[in-house]
C-alpha positions in Angstrom: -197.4 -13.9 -140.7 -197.5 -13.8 -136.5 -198.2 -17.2 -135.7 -202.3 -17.1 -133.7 -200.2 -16.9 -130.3 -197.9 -14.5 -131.1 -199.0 -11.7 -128.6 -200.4 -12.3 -124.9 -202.2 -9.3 -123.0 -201.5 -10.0 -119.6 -202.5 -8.6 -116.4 -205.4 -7.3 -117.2 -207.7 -4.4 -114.9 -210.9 -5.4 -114.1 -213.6 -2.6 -113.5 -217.8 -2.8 -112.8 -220.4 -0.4 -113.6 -223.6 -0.6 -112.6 -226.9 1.7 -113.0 -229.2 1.8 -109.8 -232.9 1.5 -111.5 -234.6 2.6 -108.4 -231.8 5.8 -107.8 -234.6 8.2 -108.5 -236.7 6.9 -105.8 -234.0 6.4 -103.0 -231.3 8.8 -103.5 -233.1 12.1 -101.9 -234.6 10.4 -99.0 -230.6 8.8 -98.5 -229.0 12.1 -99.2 -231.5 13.8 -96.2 -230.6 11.2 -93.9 -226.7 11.7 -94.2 -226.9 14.7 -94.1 -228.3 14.7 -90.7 -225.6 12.4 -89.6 -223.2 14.9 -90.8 -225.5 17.6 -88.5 -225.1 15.5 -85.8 -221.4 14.5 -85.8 -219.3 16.5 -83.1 -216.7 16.9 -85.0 -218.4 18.3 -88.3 -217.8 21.8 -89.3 -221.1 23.4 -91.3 -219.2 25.6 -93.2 -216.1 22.9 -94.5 -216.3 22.3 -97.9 -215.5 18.8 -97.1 -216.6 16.1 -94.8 -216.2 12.4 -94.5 -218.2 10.1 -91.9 -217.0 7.8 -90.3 -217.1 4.0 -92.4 -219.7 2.7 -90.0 -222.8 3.5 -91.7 -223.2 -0.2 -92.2 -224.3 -0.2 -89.0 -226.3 3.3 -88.5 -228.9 3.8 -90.9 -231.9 1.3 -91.0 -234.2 2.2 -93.3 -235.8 0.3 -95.9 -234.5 2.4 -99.2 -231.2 2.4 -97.5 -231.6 -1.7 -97.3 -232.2 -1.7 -101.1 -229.1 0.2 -101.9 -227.2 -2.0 -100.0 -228.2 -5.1 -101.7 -227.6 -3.5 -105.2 -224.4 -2.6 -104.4 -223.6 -6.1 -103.0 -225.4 -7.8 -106.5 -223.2 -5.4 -108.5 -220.4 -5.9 -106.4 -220.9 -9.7 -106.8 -221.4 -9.5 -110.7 -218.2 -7.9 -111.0 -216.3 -10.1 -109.1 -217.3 -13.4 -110.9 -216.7 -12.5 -114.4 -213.4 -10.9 -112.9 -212.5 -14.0 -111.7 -214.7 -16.7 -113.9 -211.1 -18.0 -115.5 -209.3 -18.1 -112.6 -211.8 -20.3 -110.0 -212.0 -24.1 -110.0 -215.4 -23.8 -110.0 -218.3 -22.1 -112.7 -220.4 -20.6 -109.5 -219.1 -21.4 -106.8 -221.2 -20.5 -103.0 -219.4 -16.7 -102.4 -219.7 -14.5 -98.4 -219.2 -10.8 -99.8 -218.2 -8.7 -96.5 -218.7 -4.8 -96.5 -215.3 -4.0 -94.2 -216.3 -0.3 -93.8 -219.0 1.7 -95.4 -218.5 5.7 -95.2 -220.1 9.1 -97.4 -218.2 12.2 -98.7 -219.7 15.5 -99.5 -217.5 17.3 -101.4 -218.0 21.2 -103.2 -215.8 24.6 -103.8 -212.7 22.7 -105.6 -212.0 20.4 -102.9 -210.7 16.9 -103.8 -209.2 13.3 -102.8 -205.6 12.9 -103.6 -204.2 10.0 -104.8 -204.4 6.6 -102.7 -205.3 2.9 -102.7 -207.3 0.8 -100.0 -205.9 -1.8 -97.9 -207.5 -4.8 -95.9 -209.6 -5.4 -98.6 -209.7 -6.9 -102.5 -212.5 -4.8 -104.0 -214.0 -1.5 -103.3 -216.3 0.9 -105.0 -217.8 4.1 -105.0 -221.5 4.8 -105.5 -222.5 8.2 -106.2 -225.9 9.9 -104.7 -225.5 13.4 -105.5 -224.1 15.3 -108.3 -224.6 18.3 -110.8 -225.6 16.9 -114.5 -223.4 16.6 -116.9 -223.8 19.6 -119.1 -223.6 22.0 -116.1 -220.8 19.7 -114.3 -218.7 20.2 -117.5 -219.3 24.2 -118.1 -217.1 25.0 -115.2 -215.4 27.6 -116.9 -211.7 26.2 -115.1 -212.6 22.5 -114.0 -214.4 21.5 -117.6 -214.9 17.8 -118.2 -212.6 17.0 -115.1 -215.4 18.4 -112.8 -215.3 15.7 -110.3 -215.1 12.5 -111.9 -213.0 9.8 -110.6 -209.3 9.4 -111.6 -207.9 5.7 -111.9 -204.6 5.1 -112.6 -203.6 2.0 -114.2 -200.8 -0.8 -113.4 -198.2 0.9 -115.9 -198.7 4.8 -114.9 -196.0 4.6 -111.9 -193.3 3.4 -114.9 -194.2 6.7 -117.1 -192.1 8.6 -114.8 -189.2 9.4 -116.7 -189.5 6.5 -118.9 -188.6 6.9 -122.7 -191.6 7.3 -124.6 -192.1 6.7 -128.5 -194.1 5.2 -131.1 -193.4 1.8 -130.3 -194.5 1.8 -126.5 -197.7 4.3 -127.5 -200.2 1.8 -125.7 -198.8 2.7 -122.7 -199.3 6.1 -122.8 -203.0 6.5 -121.8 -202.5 5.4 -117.8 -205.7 7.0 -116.9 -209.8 7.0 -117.0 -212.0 9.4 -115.8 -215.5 7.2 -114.6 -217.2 11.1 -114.8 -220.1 10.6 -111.4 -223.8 10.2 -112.1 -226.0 10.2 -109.5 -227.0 5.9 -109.2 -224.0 4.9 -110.6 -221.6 2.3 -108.9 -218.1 1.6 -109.8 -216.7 -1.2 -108.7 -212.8 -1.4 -108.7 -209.8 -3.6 -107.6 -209.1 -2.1 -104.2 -205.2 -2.4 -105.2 -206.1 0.5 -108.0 -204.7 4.0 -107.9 -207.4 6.6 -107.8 -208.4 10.5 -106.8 -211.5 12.6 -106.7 -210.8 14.9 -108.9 -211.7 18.5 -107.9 -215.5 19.4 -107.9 -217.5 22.7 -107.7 -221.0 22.8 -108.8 -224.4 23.5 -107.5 -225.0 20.7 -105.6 -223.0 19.2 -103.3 -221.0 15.5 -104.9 -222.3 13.2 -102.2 -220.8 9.7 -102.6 -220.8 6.2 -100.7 -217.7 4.2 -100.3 -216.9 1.0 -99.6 -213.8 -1.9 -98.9 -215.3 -5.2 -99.6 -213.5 -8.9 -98.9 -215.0 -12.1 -100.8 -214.3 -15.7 -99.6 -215.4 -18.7 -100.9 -218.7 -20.6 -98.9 -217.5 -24.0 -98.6 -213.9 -24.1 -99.4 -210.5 -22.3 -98.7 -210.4 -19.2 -100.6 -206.4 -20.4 -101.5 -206.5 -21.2 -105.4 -203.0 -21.8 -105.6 -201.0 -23.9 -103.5 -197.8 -23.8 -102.1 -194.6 -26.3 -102.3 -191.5 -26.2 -100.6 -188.7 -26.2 -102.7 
């Protein structure tokens, strides 16, 4: 009989998802008002199937639904991050400073998509979706299907799959992926360290998403856990 001990499950990925009660009542007066920031941006082209603003909109848009959003996403943002890291802090709740580092929307339509990447400068980011077909019409794409532009992440193990012998024995390691399919209200919170993509979209509407970086430090104390000795 394996002893209680036997196995440890290490290193384990971290994710948040959180549902936006007051998406209904927001998300069409935010999605006008990017998309006049897109109108206005010099270097926008109308007819581009893709665009991305610049990650200032922190700083741009000042209205009260858009101040709601903001502190959801910073309360789901913060939920996340304490029962992320509740075993690993010296203290049960300790006093946090969350810091938006950029803040930027993609609109996104006719197959067009994110390639694989990660975010620097940062220890969280997320991705809060505004716009999106439903699900049942999302998925009928008759070539895209359930893949109709969800979200990708790639987990720790997927960059050893390349090549690597694969069998029975190692079958836990052979599911490196999750789709997080978009809803509109929906935030994802995920270790900014975490491979991901947008997978390619085409639907009715336009996917219209917020992005963020994010940096948490503790209130009163260095945010170094873990010291160092010379040796």
């Amino acid at each position: 009989m394996l002893a209680p001990d036997a196995l440890h499950r290490l290193w384990e990925t971290p994710m948040g998802v959180h549902r936006f009660e007051q998406a209904d009542a927001v998300n069409e007066t935010l999605v006008r008002v990017l998309l006049s920031l897109r109108a206005l941006d010099p270097a926008n082209d109308p007819q581009a199937a893709f665009y991305a603003s610049g990650d200032d909109l922190l700083q741009r848009v000042r209205l009260p639904e858009w101040e709601r959003l903001i502190a959801f996403i910073v309360d789901g943002l913060r939920q996340t991050v304490v029962l992320a890291n509740q075993a690993a802090w010296p203290l049960a709740k300790p006093s946090l400073q969350i810091a938006l580092r950029g803040l930027w929307f993609q609109v996104s339509n006719r197959g067009r998509h994110h390639d694989v990447h990660t975010h620097g400068n940062c220890s969280w980011s997320g991705v809060y979706c505004l716009q999106v077909d439903d699900a049942p019409r999302r998925e009928a794409h008759p070539v895209l299907g359930t893949t109709n532009g969800v979200t990708r992440f790639y987990g720790p193990h997927f960059n050893h799959l390349g090549g690597a012998h694969m069998d029975f024995g190692n079958a836990y390691l052979q599911h490196a992926h999750v789709d997080m399919a978009p809803r509109a209200g929906q935030l994802v919170v995920f270790p900014a360290w975490l491979a991901h993509q947008a997978m390619p979209y085409d639907g009715a509407k336009d996917r219209i998403i917020l992005s963020f970086n994010a940096s948490v430090h503790a209130a009163q104390r260095s945010d170094q856990i873990h010291g160092y000795s010379s040796t």
